[in-house]
C-alpha positions, 0 to 999 in steps of 0.5 A: 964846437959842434961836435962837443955840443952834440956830445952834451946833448946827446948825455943829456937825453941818455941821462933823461932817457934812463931815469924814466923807466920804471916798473909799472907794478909799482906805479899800480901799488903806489896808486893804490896805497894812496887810494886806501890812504885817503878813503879814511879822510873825512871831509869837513864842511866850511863853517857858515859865518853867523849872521849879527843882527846887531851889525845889521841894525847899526847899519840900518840905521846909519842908512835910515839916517842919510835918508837911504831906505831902499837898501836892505842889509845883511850882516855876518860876523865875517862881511856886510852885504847891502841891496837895494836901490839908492838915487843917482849920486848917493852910491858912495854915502850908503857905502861910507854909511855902511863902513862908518857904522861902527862896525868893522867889518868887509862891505859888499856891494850890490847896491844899484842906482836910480 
């Protein structure tokens, strides 16, 4: 049984052994062909999600109207951001006045309290 064992092993490893070799001229020329391969991609810039002032004013005055006028409001087309200060307790009503403002869209935190 060992000596079978030993015989697999010893395969595997000449099998492993053979297929790393390789000419290092042609990892050079592969090297390259890739090199001059992406020196013609150009490189796009992500796009800036527009801010919406009319998201940001619904939400404003969703805040206004629960008595909450320290929090600031930034609104994109992609998410709502809100920051400020609130008092102690009120964090969940800004950030269920913000979602519920009729606005769809992802609202971030970075509201602190009192």
């Amino acid at each position: 049984m060992k000596i079978k064992f030993l015989a697999v092993c010893c395969l595997a490893m000449l099998s492993l052994s053979v297929g790393c070799k390789s000419d290092t001229n042609a990892n050079v020329a592969n090297a390259n062909a890739n090199m001059n391969a992406n020196a013609n991609m150009t490189m796009r810039t992500p796009a800036m999600a527009a801010t919406d002032p009319a998201a940001e004013t619904a939400v404003k005055a969703a805040l206004a109207k629960k008595g909450l006028n320290d929090v600031t409001v930034q609104a994109t087309t992609t998410e709502i951001t809100l920051r400020g200060t609130v008092p102690k307790g009120k964090l969940t009503e800004a950030m269920m006045a913000a979602s519920e403002a009729g606005v769809n869209r992802k609202v971030t935190n970075q509201v602190t309290e009192k």
